[in-house]
DRENPA-3360 file (N, C-alpha, C; in nm, 2 decimals, always signed):
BEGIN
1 = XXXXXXXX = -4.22/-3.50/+1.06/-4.34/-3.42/+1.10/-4.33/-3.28/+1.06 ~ -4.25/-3.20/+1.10/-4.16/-3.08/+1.02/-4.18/-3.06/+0.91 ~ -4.14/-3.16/+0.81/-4.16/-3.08/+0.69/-4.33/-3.16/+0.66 ~ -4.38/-3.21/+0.72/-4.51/-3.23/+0.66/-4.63/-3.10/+0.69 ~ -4.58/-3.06/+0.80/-4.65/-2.91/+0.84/-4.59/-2.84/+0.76 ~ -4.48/-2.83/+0.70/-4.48/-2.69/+0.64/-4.53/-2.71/+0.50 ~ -4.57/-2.81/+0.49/-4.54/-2.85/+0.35/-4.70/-2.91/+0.27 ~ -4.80/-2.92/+0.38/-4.90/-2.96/+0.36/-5.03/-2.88/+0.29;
9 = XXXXXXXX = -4.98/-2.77/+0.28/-5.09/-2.69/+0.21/-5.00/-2.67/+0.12 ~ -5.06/-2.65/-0.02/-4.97/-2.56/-0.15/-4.97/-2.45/-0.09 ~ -4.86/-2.42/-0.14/-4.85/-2.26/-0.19/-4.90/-2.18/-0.26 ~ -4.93/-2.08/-0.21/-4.98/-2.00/-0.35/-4.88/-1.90/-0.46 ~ -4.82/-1.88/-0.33/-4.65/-1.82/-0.42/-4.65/-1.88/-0.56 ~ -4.64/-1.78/-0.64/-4.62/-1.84/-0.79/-4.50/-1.83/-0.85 ~ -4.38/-1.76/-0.76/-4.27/-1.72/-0.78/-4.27/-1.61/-0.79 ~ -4.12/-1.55/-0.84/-4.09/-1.39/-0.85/-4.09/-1.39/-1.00;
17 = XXXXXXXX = -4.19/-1.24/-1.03/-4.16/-1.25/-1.23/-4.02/-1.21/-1.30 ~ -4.08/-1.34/-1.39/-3.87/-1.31/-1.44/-3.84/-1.17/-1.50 ~ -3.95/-1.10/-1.56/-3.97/-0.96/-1.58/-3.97/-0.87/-1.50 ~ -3.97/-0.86/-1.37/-3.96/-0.78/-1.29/-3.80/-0.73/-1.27 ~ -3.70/-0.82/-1.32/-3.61/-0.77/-1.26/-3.52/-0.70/-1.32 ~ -3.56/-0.70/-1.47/-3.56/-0.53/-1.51/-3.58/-0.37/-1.41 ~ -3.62/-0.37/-1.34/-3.65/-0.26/-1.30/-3.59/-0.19/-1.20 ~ -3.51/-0.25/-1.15/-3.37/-0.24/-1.07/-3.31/-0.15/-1.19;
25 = XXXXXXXX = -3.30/-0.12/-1.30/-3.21/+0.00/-1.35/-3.27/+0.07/-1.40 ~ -3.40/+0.11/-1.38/-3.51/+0.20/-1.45/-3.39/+0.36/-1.36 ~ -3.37/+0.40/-1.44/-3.25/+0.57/-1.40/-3.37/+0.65/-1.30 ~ -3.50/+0.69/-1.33/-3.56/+0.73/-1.26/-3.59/+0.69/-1.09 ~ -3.55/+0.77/-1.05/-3.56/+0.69/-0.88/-3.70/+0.68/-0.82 ~ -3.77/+0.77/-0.82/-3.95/+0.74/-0.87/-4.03/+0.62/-0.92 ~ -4.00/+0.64/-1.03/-4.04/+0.52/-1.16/-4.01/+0.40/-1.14 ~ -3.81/+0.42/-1.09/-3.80/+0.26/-1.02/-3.85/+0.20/-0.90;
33 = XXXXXXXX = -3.89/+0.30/-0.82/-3.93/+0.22/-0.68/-4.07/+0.23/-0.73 ~ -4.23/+0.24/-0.83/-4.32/+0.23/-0.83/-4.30/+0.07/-0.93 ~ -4.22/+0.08/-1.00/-4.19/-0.05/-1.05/-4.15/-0.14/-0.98 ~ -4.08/-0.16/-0.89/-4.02/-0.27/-0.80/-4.14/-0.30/-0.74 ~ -4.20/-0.21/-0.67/-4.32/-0.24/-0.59/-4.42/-0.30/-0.68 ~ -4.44/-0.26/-0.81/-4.56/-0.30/-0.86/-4.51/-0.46/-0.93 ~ -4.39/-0.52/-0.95/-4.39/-0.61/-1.00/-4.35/-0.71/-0.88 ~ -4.29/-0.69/-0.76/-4.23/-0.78/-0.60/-4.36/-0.78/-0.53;
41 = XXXXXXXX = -4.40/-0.70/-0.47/-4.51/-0.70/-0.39/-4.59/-0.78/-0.40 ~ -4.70/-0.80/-0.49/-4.80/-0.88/-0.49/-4.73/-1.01/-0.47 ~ -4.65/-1.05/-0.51/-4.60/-1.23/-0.49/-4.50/-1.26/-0.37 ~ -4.50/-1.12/-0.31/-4.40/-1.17/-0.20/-4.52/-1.11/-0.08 ~ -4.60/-1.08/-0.14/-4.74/-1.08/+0.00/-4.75/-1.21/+0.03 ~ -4.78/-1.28/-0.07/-4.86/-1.39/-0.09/-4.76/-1.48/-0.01 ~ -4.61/-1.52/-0.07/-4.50/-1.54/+0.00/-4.52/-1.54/+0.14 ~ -4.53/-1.42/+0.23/-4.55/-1.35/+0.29/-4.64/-1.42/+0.43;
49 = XXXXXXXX = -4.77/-1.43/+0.34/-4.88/-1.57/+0.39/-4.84/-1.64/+0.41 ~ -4.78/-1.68/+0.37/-4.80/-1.86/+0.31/-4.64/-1.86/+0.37 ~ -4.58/-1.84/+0.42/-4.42/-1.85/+0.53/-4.48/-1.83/+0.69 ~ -4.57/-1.73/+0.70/-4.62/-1.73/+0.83/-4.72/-1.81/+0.87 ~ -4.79/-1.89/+0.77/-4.85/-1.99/+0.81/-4.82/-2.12/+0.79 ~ -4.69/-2.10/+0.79/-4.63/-2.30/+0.77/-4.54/-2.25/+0.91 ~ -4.48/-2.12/+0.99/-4.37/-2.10/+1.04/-4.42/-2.10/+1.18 ~ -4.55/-2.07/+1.16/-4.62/-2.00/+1.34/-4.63/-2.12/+1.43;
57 = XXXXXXXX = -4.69/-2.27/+1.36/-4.66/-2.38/+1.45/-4.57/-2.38/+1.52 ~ -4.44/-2.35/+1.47/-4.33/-2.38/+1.57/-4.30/-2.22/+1.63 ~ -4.34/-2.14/+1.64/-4.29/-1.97/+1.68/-4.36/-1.98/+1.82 ~ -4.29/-1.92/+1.88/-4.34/-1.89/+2.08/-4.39/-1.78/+2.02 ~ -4.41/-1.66/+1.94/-4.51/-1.62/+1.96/-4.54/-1.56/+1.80 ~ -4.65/-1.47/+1.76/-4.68/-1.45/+1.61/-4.59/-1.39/+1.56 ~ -4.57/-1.43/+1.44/-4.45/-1.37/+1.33/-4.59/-1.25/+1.26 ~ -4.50/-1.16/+1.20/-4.55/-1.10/+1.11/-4.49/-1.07/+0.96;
65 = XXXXXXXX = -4.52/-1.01/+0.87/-4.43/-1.02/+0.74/-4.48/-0.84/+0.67 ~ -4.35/-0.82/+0.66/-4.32/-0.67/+0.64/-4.29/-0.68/+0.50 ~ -4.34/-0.52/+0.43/-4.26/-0.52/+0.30/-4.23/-0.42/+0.32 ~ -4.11/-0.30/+0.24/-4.05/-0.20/+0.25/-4.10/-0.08/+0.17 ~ -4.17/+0.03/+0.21/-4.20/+0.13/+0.09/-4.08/+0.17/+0.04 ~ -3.96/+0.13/+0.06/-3.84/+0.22/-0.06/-3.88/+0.34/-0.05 ~ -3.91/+0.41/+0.05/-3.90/+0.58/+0.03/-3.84/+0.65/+0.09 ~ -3.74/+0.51/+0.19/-3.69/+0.62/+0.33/-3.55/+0.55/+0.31;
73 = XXXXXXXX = -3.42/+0.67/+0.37/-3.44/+0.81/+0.45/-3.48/+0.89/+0.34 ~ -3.46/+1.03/+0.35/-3.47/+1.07/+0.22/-3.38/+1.02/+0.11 ~ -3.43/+1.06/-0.01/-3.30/+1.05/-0.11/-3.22/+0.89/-0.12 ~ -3.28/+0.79/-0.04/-3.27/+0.66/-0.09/-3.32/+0.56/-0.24 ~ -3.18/+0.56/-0.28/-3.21/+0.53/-0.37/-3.22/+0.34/-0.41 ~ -3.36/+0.29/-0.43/-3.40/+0.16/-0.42/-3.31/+0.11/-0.52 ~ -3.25/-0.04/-0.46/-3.18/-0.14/-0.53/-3.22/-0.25/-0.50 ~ -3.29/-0.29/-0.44/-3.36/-0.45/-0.41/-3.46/-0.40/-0.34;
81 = XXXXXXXX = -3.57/-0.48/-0.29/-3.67/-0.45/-0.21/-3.67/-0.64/-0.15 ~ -3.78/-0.63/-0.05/-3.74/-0.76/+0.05/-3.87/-0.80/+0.09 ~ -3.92/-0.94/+0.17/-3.99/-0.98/+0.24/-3.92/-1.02/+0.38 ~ -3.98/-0.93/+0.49/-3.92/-1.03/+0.65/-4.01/-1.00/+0.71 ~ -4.01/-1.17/+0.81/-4.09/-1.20/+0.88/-4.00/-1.12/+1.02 ~ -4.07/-1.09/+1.11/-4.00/-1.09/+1.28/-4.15/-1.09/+1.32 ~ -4.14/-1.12/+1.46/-4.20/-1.12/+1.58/-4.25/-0.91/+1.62 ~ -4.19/-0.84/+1.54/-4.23/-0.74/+1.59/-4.35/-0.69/+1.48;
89 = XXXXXXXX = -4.42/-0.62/+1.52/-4.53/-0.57/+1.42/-4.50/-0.43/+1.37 ~ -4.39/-0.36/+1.44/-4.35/-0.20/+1.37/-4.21/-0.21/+1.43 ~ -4.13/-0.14/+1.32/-3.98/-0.14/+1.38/-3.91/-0.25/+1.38 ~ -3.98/-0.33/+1.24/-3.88/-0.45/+1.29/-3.75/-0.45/+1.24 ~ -3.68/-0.33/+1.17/-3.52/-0.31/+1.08/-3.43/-0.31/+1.23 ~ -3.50/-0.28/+1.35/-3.40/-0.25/+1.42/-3.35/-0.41/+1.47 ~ -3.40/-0.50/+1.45/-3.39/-0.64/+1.50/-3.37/-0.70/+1.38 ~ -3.32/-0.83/+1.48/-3.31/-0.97/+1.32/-3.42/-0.99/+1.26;
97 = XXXXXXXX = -3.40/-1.04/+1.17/-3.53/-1.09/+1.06/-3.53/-1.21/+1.02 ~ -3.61/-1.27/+0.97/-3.63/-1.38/+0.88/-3.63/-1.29/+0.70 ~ -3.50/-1.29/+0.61/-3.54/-1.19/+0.51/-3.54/-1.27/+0.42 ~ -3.60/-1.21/+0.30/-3.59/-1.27/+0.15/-3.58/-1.16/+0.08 ~ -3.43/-1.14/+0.04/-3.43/-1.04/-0.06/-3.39/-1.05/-0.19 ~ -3.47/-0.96/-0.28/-3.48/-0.95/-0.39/-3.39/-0.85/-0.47 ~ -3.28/-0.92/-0.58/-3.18/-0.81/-0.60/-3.16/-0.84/-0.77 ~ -3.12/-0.72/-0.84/-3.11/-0.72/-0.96/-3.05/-0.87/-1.04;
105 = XXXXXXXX = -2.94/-0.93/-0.94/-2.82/-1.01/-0.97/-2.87/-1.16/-0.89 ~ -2.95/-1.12/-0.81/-2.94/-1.26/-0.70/-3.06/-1.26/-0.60 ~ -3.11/-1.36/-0.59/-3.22/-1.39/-0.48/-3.16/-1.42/-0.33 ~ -3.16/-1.37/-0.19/-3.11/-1.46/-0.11/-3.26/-1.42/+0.01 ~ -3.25/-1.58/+0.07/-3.31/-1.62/+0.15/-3.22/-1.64/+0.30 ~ -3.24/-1.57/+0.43/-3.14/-1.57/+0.52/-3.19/-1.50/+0.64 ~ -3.11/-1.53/+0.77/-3.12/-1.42/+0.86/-3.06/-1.35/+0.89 ~ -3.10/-1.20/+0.89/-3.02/-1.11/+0.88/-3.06/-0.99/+1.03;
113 = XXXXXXXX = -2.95/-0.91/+0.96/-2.93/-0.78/+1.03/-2.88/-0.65/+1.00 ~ -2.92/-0.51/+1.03/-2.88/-0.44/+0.98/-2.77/-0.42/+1.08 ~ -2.67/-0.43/+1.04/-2.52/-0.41/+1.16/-2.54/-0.29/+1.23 ~ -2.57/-0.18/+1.17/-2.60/-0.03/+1.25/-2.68/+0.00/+1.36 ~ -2.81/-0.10/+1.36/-2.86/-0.09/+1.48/-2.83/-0.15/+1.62 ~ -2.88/-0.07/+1.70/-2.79/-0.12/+1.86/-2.81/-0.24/+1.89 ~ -2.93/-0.28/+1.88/-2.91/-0.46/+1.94/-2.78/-0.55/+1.84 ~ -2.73/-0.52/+1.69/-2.65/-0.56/+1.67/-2.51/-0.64/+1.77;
121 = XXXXXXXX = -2.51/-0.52/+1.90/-2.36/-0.55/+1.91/-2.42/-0.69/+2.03 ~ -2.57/-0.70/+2.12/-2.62/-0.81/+2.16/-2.61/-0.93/+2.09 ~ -2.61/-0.94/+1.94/-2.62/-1.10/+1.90/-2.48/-1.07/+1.83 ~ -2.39/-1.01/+1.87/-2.22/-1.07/+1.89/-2.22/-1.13/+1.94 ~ -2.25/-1.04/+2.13/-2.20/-1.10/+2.20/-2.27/-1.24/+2.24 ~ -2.39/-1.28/+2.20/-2.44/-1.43/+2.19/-2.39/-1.49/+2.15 ~ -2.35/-1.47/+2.01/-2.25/-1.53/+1.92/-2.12/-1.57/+2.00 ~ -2.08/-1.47/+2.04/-1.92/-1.46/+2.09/-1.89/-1.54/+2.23;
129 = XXXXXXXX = -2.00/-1.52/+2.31/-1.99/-1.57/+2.44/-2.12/-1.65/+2.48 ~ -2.20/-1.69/+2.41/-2.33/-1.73/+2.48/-2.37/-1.85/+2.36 ~ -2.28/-1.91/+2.30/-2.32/-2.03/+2.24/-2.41/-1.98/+2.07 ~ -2.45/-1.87/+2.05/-2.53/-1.87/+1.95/-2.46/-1.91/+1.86 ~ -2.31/-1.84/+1.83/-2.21/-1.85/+1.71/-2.18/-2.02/+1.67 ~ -2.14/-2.09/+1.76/-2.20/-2.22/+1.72/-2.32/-2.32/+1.71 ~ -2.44/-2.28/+1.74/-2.56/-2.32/+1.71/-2.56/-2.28/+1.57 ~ -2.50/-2.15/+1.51/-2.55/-2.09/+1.37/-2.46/-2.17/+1.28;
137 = XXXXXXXX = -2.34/-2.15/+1.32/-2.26/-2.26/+1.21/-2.32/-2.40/+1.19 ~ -2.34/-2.48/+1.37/-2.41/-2.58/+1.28/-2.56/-2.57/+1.19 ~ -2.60/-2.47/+1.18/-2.72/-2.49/+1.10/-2.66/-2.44/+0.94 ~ -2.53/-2.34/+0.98/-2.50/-2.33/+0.83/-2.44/-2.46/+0.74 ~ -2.41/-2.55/+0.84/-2.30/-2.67/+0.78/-2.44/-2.76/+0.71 ~ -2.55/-2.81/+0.82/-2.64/-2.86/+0.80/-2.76/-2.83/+0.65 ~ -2.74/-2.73/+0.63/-2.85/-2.62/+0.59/-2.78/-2.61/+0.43 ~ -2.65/-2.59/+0.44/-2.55/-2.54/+0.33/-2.56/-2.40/+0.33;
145 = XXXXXXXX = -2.56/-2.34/+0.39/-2.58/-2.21/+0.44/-2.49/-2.09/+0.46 ~ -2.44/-2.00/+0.39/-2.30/-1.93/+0.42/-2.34/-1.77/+0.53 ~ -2.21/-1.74/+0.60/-2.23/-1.61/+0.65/-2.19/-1.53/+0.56 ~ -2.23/-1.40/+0.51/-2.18/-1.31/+0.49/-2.24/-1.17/+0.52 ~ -2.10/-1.10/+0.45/-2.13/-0.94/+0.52/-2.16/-0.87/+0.39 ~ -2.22/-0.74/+0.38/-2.23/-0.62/+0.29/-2.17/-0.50/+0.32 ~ -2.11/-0.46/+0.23/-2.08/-0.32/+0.24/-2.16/-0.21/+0.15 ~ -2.14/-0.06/+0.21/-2.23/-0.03/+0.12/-2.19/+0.01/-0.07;
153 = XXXXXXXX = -2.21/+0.05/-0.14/-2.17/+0.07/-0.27/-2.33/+0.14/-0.31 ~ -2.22/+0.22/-0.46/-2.35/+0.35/-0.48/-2.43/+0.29/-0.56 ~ -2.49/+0.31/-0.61/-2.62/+0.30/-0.65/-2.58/+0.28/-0.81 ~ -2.61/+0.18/-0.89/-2.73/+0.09/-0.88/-2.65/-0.02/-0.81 ~ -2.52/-0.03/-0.79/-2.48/-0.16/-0.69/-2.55/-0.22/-0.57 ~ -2.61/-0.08/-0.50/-2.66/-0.08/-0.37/-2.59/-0.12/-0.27 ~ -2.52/-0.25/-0.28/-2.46/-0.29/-0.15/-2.35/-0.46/-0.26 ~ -2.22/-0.47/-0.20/-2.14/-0.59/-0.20/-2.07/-0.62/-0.11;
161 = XXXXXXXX = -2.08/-0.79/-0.16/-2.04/-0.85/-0.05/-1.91/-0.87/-0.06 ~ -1.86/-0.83/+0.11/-1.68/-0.87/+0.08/-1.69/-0.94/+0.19 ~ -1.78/-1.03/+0.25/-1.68/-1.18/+0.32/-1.80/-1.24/+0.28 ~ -1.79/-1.39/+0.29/-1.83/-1.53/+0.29/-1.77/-1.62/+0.33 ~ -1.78/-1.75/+0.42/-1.79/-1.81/+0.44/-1.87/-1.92/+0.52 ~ -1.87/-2.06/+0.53/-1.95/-2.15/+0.58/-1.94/-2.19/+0.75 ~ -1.85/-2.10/+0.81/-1.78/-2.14/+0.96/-1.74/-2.05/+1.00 ~ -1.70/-1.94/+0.95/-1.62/-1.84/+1.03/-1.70/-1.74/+1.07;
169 = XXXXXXXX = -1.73/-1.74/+1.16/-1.87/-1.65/+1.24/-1.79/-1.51/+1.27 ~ -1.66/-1.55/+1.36/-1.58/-1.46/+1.42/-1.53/-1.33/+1.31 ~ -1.49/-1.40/+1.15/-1.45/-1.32/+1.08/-1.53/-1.29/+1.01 ~ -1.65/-1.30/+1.05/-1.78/-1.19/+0.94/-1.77/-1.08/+1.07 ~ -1.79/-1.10/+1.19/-1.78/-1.02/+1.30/-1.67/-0.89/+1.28 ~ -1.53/-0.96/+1.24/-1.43/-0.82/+1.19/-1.48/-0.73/+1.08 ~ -1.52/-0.81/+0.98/-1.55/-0.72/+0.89/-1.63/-0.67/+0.88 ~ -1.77/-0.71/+0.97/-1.88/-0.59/+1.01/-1.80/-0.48/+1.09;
177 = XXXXXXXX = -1.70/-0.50/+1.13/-1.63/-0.37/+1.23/-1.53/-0.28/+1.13 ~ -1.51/-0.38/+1.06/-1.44/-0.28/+0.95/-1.46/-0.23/+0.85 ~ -1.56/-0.25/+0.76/-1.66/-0.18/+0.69/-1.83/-0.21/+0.64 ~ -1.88/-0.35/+0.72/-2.01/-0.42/+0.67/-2.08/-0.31/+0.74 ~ -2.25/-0.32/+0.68/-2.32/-0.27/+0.72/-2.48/-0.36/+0.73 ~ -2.44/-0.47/+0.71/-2.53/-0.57/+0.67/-2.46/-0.75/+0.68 ~ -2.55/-0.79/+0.75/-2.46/-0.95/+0.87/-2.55/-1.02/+0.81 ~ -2.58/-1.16/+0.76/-2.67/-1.24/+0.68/-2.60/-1.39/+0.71;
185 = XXXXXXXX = -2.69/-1.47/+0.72/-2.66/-1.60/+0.72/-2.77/-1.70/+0.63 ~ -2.71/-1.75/+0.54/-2.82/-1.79/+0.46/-2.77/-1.83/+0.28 ~ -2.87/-1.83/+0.21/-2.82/-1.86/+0.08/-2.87/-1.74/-0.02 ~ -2.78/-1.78/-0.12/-2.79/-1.68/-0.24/-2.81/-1.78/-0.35 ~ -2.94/-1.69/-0.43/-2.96/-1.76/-0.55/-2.92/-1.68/-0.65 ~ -2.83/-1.72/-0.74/-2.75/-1.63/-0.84/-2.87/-1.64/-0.96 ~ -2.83/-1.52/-1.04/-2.90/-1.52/-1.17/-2.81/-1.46/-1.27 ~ -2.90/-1.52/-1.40/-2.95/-1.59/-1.43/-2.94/-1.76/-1.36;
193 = XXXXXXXX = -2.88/-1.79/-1.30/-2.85/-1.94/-1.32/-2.99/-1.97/-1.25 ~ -3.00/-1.93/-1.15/-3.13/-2.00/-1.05/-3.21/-1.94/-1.12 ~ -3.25/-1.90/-1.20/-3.40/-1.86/-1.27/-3.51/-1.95/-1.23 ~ -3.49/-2.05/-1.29/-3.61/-2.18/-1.28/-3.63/-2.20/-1.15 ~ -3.55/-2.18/-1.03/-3.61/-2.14/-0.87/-3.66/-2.03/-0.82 ~ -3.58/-1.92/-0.88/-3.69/-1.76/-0.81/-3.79/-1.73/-0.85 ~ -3.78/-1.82/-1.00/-3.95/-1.76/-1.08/-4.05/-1.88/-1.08 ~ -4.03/-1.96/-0.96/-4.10/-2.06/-0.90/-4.19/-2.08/-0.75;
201 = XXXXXXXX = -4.29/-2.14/-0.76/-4.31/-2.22/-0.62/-4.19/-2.23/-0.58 ~ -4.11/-2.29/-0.61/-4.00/-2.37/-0.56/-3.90/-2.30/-0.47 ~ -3.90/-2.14/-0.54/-3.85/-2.07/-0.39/-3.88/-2.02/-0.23 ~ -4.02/-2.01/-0.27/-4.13/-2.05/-0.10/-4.07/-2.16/-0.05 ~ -4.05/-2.28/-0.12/-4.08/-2.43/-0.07/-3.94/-2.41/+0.03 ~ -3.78/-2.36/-0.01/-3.67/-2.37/-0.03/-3.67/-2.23/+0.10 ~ -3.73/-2.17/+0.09/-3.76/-2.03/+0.22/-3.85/-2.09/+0.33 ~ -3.89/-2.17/+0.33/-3.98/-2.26/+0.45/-3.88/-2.35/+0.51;
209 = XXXXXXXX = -3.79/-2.38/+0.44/-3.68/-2.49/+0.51/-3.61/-2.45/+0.55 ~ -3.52/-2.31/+0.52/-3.42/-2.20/+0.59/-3.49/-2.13/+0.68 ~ -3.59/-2.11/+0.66/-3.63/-2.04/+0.76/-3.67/-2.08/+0.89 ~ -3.74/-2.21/+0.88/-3.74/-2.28/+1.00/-3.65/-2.35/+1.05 ~ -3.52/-2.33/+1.01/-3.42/-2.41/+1.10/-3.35/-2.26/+1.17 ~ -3.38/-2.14/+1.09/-3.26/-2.02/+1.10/-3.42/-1.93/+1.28 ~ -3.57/-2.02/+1.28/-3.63/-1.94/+1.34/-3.59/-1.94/+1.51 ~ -3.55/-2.06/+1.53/-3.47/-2.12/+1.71/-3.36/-2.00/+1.73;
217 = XXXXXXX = -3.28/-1.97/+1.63/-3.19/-1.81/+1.68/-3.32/-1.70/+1.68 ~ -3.38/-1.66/+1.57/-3.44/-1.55/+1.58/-3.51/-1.49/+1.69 ~ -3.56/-1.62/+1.76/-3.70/-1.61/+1.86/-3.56/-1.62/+1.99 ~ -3.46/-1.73/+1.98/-3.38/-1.61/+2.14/-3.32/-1.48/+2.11 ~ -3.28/-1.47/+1.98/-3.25/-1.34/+1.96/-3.33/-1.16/+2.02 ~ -3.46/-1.22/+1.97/-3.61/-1.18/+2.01/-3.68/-1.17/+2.22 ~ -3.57/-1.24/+2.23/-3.59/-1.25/+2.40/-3.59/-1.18/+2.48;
% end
C-alpha cells in the first residue's frame, strides 16, 4: 500500500540536467551561484512537489520543501546547492532534513544535519541512549543506506567525506567531534556512473523510497 501511494501519480521531475553540472566550476562566484540556481532550481521545485505530495500521507504534520539562495554567510562560496523537506517552514538548517543534494561529483539523497547546530548534540543523544542509533542502522541495512560524515575543504571541493559506513553510528559520532561538520545517512549517486539516474525520473522515484523510510526519525527528531 506504501509504495502504491507514493507511486501513484507520475512525476513530473524530469531529472537533473546533465548540463547543469558544469557550473559548479564557473571561477566567478556570482556567475556560479546564478548558474546553479538557474539550471537546479526549476527541477528540484518540481521534485520538491512531487516528494511532499507522495510523503504528507504518512507525516504527523506538513512537510515543506526549501531551496537555498547560495548567498549566505557572506563570502560563501557555492559548491552544491540542495532540495530539503522539514516540518519547519523558516529555519529549517538548524534541524534535520529530508535532503537531496546536488554536487559537481555526486548526487546524494539522505537525512541529514548540519553537526554545528545545537539540536545536533539531541539526536546523539537519541542515537546514543534513546534507541534512534539502532532504528537508523536498521533502515540503513534495509535501505542499503550508508552513514557518513563531511568535513569542510576549500572551495571548489566544498566539503569531503572522511567516514562511511553501513553500521557504525557511534563512529560517525567521533568523527563529527573530531573534524565533521556535516552527519548524513543515506545514498550517494556517483558520476558519471549514475548519470542515467540523476538525469531521470528515476531519481524522484529512488528519493520517495529513502525518504519515506528515513521520515519515522525525522518527525521524532522534530518532537
Amino acid at each position: 500500500m506504501d509504495s502504491e501511494l507514493l507511486f501513484e501519480v507520475p512525476f513530473r521531475f524530469p531529472g537533473l540536467p546533465e548540463a547543469g553540472f558544469g557550473t559548479f566550476v564557473i571561477h566567478d562566484r556570482g556567475a556560479r551561484r546564478e548558474a546553479i540556481i538557474a539550471a537546479f532550481h526549476p527541477p528540484l521545485k518540481l521534485l520538491g512537489e512531487d516528494l511532499v505530495e507522495r510523503l504528507e500521507p504518512f507525516a504527523k504534520s506538513p512537510l515543506h520543501a526549501h531551496l537555498p539562495r547560495l548567498d549566505w554567510p557572506a563570502g560563501y562560496q557555492p559548491f552544491c546547492t540542495w532540495l530539503a523537506l522539514s516540518h519547519q517552514s523558516h529555519g529549517y538548517q538548524a534541524g534535520p532534513q529530508l535532503n537531496l543534494g546536488v554536487h559537481a561529483d555526486h548526487v546524494a539523497v539522505r537525512l541529514a544535519w548540519d553537526a554545528a547546530t545545537p539540536g545536533f548534540g539531541r539526536f546523539e543523544f537519541l542515537c546514543r541512549f534513546g534507541g534512534l542509533g539502532a532504528t537508523l542502522v536498521e533502515v540503513a541495512q534495509k535501505e542499503r543506506l550508508l552513514f557518513r560524515v563531511y568535513a569542510a575543504a576549500r572551495w571548489p571541493e566544498g566539503s569531503r567525506c572522511v567516514f562511511e559506513s553501513d553500521s557504525d553510528i557511534d563512529g560517525a559520532f567521533r568523527e563529527v567531534a573530531r573534524r565533521g561538520v556535516w552527519f548524513e545517512l543515506g545514498e550517494r549517486f556517483e558520476l558519471p556512473a549514475a548519470k542515467d539516474v540523476v538525469t531521470t525520473p528515476a531519481l524522484g522515484q529512488r528519493a520517495a523510497v529513502i525518504f519515506r523510510a528515513l521520515l519515522p526519525a525525522l518527525e521524532r527528531l522534530a518532537a
